[in-house]
TORKOL-4160 file (C-alpha; in steps of 0.2 Angstrom, whole numbers, padded with zeros to 4 digits, m for minus):
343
<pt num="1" X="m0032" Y="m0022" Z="0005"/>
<pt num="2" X="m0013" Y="m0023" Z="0000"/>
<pt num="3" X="0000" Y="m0039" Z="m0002"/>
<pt num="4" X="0016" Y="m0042" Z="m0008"/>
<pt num="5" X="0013" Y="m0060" Z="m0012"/>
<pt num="6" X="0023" Y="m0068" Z="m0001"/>
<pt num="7" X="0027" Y="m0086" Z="m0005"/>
<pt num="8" X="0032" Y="m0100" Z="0009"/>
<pt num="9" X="0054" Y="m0099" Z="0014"/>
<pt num="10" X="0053" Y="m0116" Z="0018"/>
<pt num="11" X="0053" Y="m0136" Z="0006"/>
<pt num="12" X="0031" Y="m0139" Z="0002"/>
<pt num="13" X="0026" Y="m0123" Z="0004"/>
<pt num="14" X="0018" Y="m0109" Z="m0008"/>
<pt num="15" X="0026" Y="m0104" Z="m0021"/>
<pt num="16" X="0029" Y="m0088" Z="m0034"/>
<pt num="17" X="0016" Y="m0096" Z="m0047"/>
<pt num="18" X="0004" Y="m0104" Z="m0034"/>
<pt num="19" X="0004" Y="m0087" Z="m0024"/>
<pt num="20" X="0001" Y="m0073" Z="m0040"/>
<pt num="21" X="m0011" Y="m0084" Z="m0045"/>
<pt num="22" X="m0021" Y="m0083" Z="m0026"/>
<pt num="23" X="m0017" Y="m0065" Z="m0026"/>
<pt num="24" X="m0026" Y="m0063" Z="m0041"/>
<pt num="25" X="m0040" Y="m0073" Z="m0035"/>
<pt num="26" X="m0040" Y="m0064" Z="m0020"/>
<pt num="27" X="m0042" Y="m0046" Z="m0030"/>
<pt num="28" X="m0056" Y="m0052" Z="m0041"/>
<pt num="29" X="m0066" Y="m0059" Z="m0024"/>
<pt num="30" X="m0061" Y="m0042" Z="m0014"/>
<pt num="31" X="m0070" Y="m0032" Z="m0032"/>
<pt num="32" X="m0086" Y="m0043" Z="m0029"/>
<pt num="33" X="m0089" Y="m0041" Z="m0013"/>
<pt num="34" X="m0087" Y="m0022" Z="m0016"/>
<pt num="35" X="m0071" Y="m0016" Z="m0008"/>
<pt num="36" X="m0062" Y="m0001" Z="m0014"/>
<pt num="37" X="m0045" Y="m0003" Z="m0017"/>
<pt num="38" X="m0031" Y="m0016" Z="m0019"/>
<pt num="39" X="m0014" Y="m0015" Z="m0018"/>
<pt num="40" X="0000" Y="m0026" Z="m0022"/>
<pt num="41" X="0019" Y="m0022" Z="m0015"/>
<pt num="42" X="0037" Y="m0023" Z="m0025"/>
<pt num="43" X="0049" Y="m0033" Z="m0016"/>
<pt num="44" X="0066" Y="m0041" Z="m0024"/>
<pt num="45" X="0067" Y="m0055" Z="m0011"/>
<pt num="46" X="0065" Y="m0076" Z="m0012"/>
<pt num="47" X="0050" Y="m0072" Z="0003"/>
<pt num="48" X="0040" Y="m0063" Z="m0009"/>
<pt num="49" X="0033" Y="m0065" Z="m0028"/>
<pt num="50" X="0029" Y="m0047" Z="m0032"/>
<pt num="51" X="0043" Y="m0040" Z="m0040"/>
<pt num="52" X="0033" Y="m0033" Z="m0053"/>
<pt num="53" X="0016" Y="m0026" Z="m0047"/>
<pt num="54" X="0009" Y="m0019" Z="m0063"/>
<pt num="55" X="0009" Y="m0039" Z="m0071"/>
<pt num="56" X="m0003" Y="m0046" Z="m0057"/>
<pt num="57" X="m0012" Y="m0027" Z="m0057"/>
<pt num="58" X="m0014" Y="m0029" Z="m0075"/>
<pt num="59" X="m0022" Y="m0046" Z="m0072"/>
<pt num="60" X="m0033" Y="m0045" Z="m0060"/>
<pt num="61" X="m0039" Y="m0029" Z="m0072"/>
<pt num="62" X="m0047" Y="m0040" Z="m0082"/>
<pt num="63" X="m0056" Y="m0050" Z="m0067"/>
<pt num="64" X="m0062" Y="m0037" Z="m0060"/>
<pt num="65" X="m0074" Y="m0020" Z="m0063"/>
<pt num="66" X="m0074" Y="m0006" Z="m0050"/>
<pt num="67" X="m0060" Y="m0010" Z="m0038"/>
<pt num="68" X="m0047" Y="0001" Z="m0039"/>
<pt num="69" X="m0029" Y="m0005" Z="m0041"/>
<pt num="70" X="m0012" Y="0003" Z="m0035"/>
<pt num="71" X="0007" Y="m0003" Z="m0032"/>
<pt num="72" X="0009" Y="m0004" Z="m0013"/>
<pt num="73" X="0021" Y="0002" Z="m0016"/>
<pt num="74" X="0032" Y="0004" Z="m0030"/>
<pt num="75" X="0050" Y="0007" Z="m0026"/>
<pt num="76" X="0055" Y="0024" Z="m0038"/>
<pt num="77" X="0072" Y="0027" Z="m0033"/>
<pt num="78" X="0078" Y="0012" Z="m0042"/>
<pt num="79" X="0066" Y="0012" Z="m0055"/>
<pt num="80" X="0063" Y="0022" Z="m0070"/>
<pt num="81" X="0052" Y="0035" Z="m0070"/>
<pt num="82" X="0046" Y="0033" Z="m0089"/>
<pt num="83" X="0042" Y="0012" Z="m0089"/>
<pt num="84" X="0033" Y="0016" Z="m0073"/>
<pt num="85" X="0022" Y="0028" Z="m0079"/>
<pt num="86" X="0019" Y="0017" Z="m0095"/>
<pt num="87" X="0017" Y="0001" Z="m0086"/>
<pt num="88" X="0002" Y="0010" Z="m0075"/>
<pt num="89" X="m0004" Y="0020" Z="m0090"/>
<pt num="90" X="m0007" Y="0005" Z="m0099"/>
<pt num="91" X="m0016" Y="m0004" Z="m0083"/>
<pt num="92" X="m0027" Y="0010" Z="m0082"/>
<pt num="93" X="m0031" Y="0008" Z="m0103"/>
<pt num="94" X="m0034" Y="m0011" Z="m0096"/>
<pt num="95" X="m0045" Y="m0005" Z="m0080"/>
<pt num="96" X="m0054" Y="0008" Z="m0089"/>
<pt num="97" X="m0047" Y="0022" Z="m0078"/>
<pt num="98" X="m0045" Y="0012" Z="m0059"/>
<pt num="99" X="m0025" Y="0012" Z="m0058"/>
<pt num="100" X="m0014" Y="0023" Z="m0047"/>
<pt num="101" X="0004" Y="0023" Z="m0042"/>
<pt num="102" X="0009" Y="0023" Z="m0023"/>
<pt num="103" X="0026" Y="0028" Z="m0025"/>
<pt num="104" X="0038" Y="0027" Z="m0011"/>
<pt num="105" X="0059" Y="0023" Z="m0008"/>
<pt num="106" X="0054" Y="0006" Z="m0001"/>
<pt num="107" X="0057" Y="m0003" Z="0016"/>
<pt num="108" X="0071" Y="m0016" Z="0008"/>
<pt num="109" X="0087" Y="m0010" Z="m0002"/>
<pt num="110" X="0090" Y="m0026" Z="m0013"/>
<pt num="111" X="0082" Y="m0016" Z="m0027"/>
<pt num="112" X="0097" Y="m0002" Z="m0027"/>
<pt num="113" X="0111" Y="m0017" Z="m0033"/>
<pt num="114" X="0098" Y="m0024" Z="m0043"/>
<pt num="115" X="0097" Y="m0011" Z="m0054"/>
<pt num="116" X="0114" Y="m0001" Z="m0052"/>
<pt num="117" X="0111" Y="0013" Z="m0040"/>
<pt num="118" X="0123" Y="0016" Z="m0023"/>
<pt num="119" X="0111" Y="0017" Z="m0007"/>
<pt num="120" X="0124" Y="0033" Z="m0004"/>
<pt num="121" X="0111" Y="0043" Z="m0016"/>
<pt num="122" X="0095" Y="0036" Z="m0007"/>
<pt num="123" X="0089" Y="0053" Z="m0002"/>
<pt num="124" X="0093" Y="0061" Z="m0021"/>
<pt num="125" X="0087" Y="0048" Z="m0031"/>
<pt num="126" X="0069" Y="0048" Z="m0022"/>
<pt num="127" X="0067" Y="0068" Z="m0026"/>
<pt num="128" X="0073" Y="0068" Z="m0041"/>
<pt num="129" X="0063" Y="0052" Z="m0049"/>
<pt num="130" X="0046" Y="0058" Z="m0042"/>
<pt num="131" X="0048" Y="0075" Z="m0049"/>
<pt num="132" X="0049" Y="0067" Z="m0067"/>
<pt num="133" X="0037" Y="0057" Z="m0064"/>
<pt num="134" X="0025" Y="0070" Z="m0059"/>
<pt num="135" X="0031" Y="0079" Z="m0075"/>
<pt num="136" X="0028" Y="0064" Z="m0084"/>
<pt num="137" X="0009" Y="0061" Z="m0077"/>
<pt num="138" X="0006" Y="0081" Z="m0081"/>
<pt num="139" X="0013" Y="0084" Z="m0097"/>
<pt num="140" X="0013" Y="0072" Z="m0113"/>
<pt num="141" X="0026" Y="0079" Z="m0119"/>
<pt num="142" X="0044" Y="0083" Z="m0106"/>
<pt num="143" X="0058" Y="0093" Z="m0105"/>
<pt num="144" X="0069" Y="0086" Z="m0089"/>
<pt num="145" X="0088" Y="0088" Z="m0082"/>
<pt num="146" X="0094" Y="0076" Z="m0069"/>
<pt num="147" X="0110" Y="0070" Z="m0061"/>
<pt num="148" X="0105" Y="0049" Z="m0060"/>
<pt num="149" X="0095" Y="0049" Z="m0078"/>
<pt num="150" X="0098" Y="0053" Z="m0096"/>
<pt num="151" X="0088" Y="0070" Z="m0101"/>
<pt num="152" X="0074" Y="0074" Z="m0108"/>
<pt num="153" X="0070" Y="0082" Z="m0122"/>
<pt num="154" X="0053" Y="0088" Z="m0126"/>
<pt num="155" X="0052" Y="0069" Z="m0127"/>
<pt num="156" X="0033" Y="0062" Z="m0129"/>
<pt num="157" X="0027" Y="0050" Z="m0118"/>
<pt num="158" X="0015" Y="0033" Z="m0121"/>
<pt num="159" X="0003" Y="0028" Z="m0119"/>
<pt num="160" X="m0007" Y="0043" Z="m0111"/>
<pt num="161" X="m0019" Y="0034" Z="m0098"/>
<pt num="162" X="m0038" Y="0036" Z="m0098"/>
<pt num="163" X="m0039" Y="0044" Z="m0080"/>
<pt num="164" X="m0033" Y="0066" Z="m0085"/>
<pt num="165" X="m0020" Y="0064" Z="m0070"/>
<pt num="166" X="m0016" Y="0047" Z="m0065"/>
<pt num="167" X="m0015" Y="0046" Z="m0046"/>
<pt num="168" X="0000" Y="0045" Z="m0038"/>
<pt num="169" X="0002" Y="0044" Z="m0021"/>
<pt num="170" X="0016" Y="0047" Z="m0009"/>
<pt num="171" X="0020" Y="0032" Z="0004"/>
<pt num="172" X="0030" Y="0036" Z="0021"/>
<pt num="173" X="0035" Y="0025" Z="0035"/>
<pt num="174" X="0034" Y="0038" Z="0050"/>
<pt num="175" X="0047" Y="0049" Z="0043"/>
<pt num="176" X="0040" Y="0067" Z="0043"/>
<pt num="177" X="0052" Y="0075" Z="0031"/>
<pt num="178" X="0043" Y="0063" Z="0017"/>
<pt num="179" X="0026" Y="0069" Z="0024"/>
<pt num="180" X="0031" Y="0089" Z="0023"/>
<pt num="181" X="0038" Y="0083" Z="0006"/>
<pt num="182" X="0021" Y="0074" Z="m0001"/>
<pt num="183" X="0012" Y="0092" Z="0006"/>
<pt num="184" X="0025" Y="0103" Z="m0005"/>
<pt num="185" X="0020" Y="0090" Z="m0021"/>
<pt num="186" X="0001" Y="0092" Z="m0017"/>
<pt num="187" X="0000" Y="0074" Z="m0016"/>
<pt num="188" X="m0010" Y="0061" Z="m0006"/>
<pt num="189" X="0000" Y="0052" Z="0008"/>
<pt num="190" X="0000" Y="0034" Z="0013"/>
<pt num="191" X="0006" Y="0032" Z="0029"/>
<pt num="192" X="0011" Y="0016" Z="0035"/>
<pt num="193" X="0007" Y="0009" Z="0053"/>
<pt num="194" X="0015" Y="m0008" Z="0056"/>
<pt num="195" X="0020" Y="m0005" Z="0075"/>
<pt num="196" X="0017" Y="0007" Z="0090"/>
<pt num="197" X="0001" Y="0015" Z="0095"/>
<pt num="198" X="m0006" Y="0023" Z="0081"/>
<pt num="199" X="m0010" Y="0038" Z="0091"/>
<pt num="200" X="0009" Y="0040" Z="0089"/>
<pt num="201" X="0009" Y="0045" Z="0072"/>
<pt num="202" X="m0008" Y="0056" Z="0071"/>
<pt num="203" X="0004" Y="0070" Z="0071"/>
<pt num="204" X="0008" Y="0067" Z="0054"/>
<pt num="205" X="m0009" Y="0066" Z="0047"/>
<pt num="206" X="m0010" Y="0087" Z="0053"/>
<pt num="207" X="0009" Y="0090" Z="0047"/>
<pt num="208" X="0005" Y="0083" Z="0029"/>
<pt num="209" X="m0012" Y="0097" Z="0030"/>
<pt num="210" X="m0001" Y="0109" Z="0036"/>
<pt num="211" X="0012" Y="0106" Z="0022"/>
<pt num="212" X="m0002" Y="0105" Z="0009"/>
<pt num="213" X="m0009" Y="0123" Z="0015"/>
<pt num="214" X="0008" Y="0131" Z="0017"/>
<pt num="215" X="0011" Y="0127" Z="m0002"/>
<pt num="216" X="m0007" Y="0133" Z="m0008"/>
<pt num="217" X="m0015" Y="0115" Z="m0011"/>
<pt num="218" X="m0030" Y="0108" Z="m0007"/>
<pt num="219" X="m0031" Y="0096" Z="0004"/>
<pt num="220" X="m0028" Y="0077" Z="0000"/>
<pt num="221" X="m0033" Y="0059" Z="0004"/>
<pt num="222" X="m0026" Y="0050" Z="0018"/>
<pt num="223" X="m0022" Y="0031" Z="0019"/>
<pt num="224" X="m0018" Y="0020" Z="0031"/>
<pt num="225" X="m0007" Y="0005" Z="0029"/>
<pt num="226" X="m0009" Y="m0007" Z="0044"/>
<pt num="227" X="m0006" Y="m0027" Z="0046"/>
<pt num="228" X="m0023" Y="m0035" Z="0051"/>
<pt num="229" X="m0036" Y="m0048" Z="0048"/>
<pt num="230" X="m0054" Y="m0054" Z="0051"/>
<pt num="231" X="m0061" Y="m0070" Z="0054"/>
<pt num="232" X="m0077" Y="m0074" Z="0062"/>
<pt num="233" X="m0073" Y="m0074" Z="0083"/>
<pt num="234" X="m0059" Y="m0061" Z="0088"/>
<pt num="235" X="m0049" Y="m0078" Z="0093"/>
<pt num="236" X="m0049" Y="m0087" Z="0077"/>
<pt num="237" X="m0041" Y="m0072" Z="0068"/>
<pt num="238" X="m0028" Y="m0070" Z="0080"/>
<pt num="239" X="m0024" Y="m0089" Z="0079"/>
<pt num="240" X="m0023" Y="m0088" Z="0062"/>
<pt num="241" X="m0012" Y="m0073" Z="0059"/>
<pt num="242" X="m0002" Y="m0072" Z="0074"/>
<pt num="243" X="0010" Y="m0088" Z="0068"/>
<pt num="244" X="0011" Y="m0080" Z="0052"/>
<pt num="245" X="0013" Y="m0063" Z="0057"/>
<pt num="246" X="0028" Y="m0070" Z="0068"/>
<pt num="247" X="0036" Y="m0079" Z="0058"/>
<pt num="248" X="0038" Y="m0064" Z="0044"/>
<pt num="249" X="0042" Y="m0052" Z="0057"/>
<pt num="250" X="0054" Y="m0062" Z="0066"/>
<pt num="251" X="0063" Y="m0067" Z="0050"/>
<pt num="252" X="0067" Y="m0047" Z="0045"/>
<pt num="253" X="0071" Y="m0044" Z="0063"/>
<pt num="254" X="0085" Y="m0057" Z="0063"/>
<pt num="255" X="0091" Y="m0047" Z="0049"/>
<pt num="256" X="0087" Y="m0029" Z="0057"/>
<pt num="257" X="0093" Y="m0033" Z="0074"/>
<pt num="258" X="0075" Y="m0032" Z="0079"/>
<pt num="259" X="0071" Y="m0044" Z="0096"/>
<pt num="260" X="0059" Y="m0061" Z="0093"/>
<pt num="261" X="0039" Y="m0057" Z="0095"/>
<pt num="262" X="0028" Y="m0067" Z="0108"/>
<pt num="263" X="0009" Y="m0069" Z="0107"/>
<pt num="264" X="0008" Y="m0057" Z="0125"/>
<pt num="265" X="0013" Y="m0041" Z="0115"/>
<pt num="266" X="0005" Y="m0047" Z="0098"/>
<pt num="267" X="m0012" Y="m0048" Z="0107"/>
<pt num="268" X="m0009" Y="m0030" Z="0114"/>
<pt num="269" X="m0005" Y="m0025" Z="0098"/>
<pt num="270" X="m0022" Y="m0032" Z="0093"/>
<pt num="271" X="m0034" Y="m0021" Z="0106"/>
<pt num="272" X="m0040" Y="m0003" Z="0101"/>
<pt num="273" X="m0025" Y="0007" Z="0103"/>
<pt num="274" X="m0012" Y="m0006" Z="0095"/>
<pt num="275" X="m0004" Y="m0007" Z="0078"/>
<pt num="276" X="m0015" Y="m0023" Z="0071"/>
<pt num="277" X="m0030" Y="m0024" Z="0066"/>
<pt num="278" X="m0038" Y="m0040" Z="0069"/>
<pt num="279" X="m0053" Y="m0046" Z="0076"/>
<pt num="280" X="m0070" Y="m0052" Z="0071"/>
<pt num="281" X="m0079" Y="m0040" Z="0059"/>
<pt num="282" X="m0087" Y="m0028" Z="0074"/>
<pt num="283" X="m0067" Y="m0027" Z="0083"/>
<pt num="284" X="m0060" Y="m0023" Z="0067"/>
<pt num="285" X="m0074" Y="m0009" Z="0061"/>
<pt num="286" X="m0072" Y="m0002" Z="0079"/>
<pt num="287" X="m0052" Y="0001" Z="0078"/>
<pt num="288" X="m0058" Y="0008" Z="0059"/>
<pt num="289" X="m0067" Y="0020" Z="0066"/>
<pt num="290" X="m0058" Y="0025" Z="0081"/>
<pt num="291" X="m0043" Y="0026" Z="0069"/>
<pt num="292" X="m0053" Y="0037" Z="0059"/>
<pt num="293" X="m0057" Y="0049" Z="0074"/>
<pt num="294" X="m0038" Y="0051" Z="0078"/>
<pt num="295" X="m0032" Y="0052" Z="0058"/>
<pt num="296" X="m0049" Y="0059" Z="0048"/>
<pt num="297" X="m0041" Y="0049" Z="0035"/>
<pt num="298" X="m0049" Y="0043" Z="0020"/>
<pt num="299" X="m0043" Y="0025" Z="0017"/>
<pt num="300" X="m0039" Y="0009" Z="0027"/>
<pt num="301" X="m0028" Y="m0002" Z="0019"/>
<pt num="302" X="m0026" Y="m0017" Z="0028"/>
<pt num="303" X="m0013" Y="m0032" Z="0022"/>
<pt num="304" X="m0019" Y="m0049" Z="0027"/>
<pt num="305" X="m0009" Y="m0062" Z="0016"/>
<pt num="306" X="0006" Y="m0061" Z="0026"/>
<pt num="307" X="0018" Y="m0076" Z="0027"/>
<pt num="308" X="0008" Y="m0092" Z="0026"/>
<pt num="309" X="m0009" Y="m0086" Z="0031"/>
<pt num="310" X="m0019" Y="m0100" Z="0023"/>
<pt num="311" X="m0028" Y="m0091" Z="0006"/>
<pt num="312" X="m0043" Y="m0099" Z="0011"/>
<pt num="313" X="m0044" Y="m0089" Z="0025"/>
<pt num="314" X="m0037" Y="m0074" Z="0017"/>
<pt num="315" X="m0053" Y="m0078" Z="0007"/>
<pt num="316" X="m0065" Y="m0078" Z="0020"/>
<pt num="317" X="m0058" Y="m0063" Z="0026"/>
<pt num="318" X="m0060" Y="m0053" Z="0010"/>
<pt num="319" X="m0078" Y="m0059" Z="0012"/>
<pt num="320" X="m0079" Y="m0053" Z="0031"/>
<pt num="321" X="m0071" Y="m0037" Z="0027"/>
<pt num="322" X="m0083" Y="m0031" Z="0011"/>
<pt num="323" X="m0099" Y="m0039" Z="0019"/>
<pt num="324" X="m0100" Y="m0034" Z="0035"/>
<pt num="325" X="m0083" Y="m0024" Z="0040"/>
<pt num="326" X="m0086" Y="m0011" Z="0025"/>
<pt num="327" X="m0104" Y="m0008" Z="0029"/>
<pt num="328" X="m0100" Y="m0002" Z="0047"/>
<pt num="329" X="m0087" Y="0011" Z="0042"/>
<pt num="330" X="m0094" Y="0018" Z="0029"/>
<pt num="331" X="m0114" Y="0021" Z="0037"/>
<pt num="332" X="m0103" Y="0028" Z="0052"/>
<pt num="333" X="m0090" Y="0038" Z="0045"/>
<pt num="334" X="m0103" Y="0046" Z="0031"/>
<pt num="335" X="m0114" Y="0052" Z="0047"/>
<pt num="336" X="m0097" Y="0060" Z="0050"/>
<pt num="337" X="m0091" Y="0069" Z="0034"/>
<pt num="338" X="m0098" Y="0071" Z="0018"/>
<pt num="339" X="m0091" Y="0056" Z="0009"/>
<pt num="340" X="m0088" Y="0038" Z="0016"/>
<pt num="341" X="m0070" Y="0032" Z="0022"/>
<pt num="342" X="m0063" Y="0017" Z="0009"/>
<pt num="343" X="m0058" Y="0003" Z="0012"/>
């Protein structure tokens, strides 16, 4: 699963300590009922509480025991390659080697002002952050030259986590230059799926092998990020997450351009070749597993707490999704590789 805490825009609603507290909660309960990964987003916005990923990652390390727990993901080209390796060295001394980094250039900008960086260097700063950071995850001690950060020095760098080479992923959206780029760096790719037919992007999965081959890797992990939810009867989970699904997506599309969303093309979304994955627990392991036929790929992550999706349903969902969804996948997609698909 992945979040990025979002809190309620309106007077009465959820709010930043009400909503870290529940997403905390909700890792601890996604770690018991034996799920694989959790993810919590970075945005700079009034919508959302995760600023700051690595501080709710770093709590819910000490509520939990085997889950593993990644930004989702954390915006690089505005941040500093150094304190992000720290801050996740150090959650991975707290989770006893269960952190990784998804690291990506973000689907907001509000970051780049934040922090002092022109959007006219988006491309630049992106390449040359991940390459230190890489540097940085491979070496304890680093020599770097860059044009957007002081240099390096045979500089050591602390604290060195307990994992040998901290996982770090590379997140895209669809765009396939960051996919040929995630093959050249022999990393893992996350690919995010938030609309359109999946089938549409499949092509990606075989560019990122391609990319990994051509630069003499062996192949990597695959995620994919999708919007969904589980609830008991395929109806009650689109009833629940549809009004909550709308509302977030039709508040960035005013501010995109993007047209209003109606519960006719939600509900396409919903069936096996749409974008969302919602359903009862037997719809939502069948579009799992029909994804996986298209993708191959290793990991579903699946973001349910969006907008004000009550947390007692997020809840039950968690509980759907690692007692009855997780079972299905992974005694179906063992039969067809040697190790089971996360999720």
């Amino acid at each position: 699963m992945y979040t990025f805490a979002d809190v309620s825009p309106g007077p009465g609603g959820v709010g930043p300590a009400q909503r870290v507290k529940e997403v905390v909660e909700e890792i601890a309960l996604a770690d018991e009922v034996g799920l694989d990964v959790y993810g919590v987003g970075e945005h700079h916005r009034a919508d959302y509480a995760a600023s700051a990923p690595a501080m709710i990652l770093a709590a819910a390390a000490e509520r939990t025991s085997h889950i593993h727990l990644t930004s989702a993901v954390t915006v690089l080209s505005s941040d500093d390659p150094v304190r992000v390796f720290q801050n996740f060295a150090t959650l991975d001394l707290l989770s006893e080697g269960r952190a990784e980094i998804m690291a990506g250039r973000g689907s907001f900008t509000e970051s780049f002002p934040l922090f002092g960086y022109d959007l006219g260097d988006y491309d630049d700063l992106f390449a040359e952050k991940i390459d230190l950071l890489l540097k940085l995850r491979d070496h304890e001690r680093v020599t770097w030259r860059g044009a957007h950060r002081a240099p390096l020095d045979d500089q050591p760098v602390y604290p060195r986590p307990v994992q040998d080479r901290l996982p770090v992923w590379l997140a895209v959206g669809g765009n396939p230059q960051s996919v040929v780029r995630a093959g050249f760096l022999g990393l893992p790719l996350a690919l995010a799926i938030i609309g359109g037919e999946p089938e549409r992007f499949a092509p990606l999965a075989e560019l990122h092998r391609k990319a990994l081959a051509q630069a003499g890797y062996a192949p990597q992990p695959l995620s994919l990020n999708v919007h969904g939810f589980v609830a008991d009867t395929r109806e009650k989970a689109s009833d629940i997450y549809f009004p909550a699904h709308s509302g977030v997506m039709d508040r960035i599309g005013r501010e995109r351009g993007w047209g209003p969303t109606n519960r006719r093309a939600f509900d396409a979304g919903t069936t096996l070749r749409g974008a969302y994955t919602v359903g009862d627990p037997e719809a939502v392991a069948e579009k799992i597993l029909f994804q996986h036929e298209l993708f191959g790929h290793d990991r579903t992550l699946i973001q349910f707490a969006i907008g004000d999706v009550p947390h007692l349903d997020v809840l039950r969902a968690i509980e759907l999704y690692g007692t009855e969804v997780a079972p299905i996948v992974r005694a179906e997609t063992a039969k067809r590789a040697d190790t089971p698909a996360a999720v």
